[in-house]
C-alpha positions as a printed NumPy array, in Angstrom:
array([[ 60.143, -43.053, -38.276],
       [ 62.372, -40.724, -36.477],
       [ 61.508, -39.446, -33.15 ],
       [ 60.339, -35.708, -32.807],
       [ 59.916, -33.562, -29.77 ],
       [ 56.894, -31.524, -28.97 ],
       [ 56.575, -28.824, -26.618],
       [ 53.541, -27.86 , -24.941],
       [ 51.766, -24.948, -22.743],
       [ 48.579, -25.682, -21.405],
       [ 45.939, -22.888, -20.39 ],
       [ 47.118, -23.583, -16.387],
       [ 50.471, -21.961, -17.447],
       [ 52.086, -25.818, -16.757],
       [ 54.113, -26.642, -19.966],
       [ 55.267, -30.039, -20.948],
       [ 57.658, -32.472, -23.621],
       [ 56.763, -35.099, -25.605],
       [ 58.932, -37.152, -27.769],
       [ 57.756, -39.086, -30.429],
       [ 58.178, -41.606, -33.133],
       [ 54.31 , -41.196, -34.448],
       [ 53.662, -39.686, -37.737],
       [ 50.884, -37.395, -37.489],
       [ 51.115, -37.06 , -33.312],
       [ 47.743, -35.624, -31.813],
       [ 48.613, -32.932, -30.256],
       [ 46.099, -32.298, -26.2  ],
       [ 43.452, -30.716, -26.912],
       [ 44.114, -26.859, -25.467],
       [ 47.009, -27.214, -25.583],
       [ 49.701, -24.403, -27.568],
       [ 52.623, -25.212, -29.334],
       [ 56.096, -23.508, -28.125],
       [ 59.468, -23.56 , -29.652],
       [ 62.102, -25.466, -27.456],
       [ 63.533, -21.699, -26.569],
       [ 59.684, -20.924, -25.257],
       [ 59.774, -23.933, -23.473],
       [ 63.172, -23.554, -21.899],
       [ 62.424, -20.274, -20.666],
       [ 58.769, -21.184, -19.487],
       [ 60.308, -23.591, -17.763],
       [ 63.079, -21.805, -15.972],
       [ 60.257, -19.426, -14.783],
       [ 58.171, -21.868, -13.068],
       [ 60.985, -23.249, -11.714],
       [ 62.389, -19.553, -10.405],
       [ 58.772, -19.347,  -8.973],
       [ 58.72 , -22.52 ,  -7.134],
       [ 62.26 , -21.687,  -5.614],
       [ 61.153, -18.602,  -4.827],
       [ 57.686, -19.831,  -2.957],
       [ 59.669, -22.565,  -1.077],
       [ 62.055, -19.744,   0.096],
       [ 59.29 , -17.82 ,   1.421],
       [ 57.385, -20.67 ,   3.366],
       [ 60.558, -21.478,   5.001],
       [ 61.148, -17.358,   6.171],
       [ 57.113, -17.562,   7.258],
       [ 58.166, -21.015,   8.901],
       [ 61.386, -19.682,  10.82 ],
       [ 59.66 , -16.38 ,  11.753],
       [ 56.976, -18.097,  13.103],
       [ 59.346, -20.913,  15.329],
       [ 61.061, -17.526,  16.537],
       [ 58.068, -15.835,  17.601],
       [ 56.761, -19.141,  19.461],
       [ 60.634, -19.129,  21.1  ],
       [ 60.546, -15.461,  22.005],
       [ 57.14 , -15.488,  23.477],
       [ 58.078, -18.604,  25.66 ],
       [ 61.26 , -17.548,  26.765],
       [ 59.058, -14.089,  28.046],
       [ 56.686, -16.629,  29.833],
       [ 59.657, -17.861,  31.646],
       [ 60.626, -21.108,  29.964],
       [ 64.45 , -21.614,  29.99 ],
       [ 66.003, -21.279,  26.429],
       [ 66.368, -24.888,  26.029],
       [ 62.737, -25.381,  26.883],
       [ 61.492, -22.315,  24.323],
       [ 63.573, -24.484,  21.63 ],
       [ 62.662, -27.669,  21.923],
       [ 58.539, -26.702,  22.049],
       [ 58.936, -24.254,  19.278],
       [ 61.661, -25.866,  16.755],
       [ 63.544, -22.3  ,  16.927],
       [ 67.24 , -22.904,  17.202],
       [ 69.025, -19.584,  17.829],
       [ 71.842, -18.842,  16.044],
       [ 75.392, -18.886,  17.706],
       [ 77.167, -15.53 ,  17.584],
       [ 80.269, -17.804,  16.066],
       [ 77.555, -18.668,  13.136],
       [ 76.302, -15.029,  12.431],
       [ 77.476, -13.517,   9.005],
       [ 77.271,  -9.882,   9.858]])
């Protein structure tokens, strides 16, 4: 038997591919059937998503290590101090891009 491809979205929004060779495949239970188009794009938008989320934990994390480095170096730590206890690493005016 020649192998098919199935594509899948389950009720959590997570969609999935399965290939194969069975001829009358059970199909998960809840499961819907997409189109490989449906599937590609489904796809590509939970991956956008998850880009997008990782981008904004690492702002929230680099906000927060300058706010720890700001509010040290105002408590009178040195610079090098205020970096090394808050993981802030200020950029270089040689590194800026405005």
């Amino acid at each position: 038997m020649q192998e098919q491809t199935f594509y899948y979205e389950y009720p959590d929004g997570s969609v999935a591919e399965r290939v194969t060779a069975a001829a009358d495949p059970v199909h998960p239970a809840g499961a819907t059937l997409l189109t490989q188009d449906e599937y590609d794009s489904k796809r590509q938008a939970i991956e956008a998503d998850l880009e997008q989320r990782k981008a904004d934990v690492q702002a929230q994390e680099s906000a927060q290590k300058k706010n720890a480095y700001d509010a040290l170096v105002a408590a009178g730590f040195s610079a090098d101090v205020a970096q090394t206890l808050s993981g802030y690493k200020p950029q270089l005016m040689s590194d800026r891009a405005d």
